[in-house]
Phi, psi and omega in degrees: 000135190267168180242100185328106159300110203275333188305106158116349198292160152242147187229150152294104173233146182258132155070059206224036185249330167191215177060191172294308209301295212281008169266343192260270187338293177305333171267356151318285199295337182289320177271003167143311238284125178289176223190117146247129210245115186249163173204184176282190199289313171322356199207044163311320178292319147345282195283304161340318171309295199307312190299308180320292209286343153258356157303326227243336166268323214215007182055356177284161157263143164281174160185161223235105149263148168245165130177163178254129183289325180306338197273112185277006189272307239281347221270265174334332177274301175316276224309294184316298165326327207279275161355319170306331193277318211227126157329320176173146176268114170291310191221118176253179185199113186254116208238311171345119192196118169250177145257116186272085157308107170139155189290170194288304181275000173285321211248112117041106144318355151275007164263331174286306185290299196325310162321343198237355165258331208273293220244030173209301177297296155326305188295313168317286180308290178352293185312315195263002128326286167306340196256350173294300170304249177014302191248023167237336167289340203074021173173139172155161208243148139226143152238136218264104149300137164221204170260123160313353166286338213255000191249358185184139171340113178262119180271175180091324155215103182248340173304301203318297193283013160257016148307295203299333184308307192285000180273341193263005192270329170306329182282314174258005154275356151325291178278322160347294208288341162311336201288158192050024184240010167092000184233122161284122189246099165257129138293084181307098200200096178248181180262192213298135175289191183217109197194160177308302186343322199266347192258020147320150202283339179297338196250147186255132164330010203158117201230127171348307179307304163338326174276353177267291169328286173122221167215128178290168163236131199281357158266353154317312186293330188297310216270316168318316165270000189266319164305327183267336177277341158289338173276341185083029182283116144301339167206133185233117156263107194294136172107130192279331189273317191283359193258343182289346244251291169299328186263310176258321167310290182316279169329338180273322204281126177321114201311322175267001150307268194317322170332299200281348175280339166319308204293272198318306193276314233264017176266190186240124181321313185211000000 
């Protein structure tokens, strides 16, 4: 399998204010590729730093978008933005993610669709943005983040991991429907990150699960995963543990086994 030249590319990346989206933005720009980098309005200051700072490393260009994905206009209104800017978005990257805490019936349902628009819906829209251009251009990349939340019941945030189920199941029935059109669809799917996300006034300092896993660092995930969208992998778990842990364990295990051990590590320590 050959490996996608990124030098000269142009990409999309969502949530590109800190975290893996702005660790993914850097290993664009390290490998040539300009970079249009978005975040919500809030974190203007942020993102403009990042962008400075990969122009200024790696010489490639940037630009700086805002909007909030709860806006179900706004995925498309970015797409459309971007596209103004850039010759064709070569490579997106749907990164964008909020988070939700808290038992299912305790958390105010408009916390839940925000969620389900930010981290399922938005990613939906990007995608079938991108693959019209893409697969009438012949060539072009996505990388979906999704999760190790997407293989098995999160109690506790349970919207989040059936977001994600539905970003990876939608991500390889994709890349199914891609082959031989010159465009590639990856899964990122690393386990919990160290990232602003986890750090919400909704998420406990510590989560049980933590003591097996740990917390990734997002810039291992970036580079992994930008390693994986140049190769055309359809679904990547980063981590030698996490992957005997998700790829082979979880699949041995009896489904109301794993239910009740969900309920138990994914709780907060404090």
């Amino acid at each position: 399998m050959g490996t996608y030249d990124l030098a000269g590319k142009y990409a999309l990346v969502t949530g590109a204010s800190s975290g893996i989206g702005m660790e993914i933005a850097r290993c664009l720009a390290a490998a040539g590729a300009h970079c249009v980098l978005h975040a919500i309005p809030g974190e203007r200051e942020l993102l403009h730093e990042c962008a400075a700072g990969l122009e200024q490393s790696y010489g490639v260009k940037t630009w700086c978008l805002f909007g909030d994905f709860r806006d179900g206009e706004a995925p498309a209104e970015l797409y459309r933005a971007a596209s103004g800017l850039v010759p064709r978005i070569d490579v997106l990257v749907n990164n964008a993610g909020m988070m939700v805490y808290g038992n299912f019936h305790e958390v105010p349902l408009e916390k839940h669709a925000a969620l389900a628009a930010v981290n399922l819906s938005a990613y939906m829209s990007l995608m079938h943005c991108a693959l019209t251009d893409m697969i009438a251009r012949g060539e072009g990349r996505i990388l979906n983040v999704s999760s190790v939340s997407a293989f098995q019941p999160c109690p506790h945030h349970a919207v989040y991991g059936s977001a994600k189920a539905f970003v990876q199941n939608l991500s390889e029935a994709v890349s199914q429907e891609t082959r031989g059109t010159g465009v590639k669809v990856t899964a990122l799917c690393p386990s919990y990150t160290d990232t602003p996300l986890l750090r919400g006034e909704d998420f406990p300092r510590e989560l049980w699960w933590y003591r097996i896993s740990g917390l990734s660092d997002p810039a291992f995930i970036a580079r992994k995963g930008v390693v994986a969208l140049r190769k055309g992998k359809v679904v990547l778990i980063p981590g030698i543990r996490n992957k005997i842990i998700h790829s082979l364990v979880l699949r041995l295990t009896p489904r109301r086994l794993l239910d009740a051990i969900s309920y138990f590590v994914l709780r907060g320590t404090s």
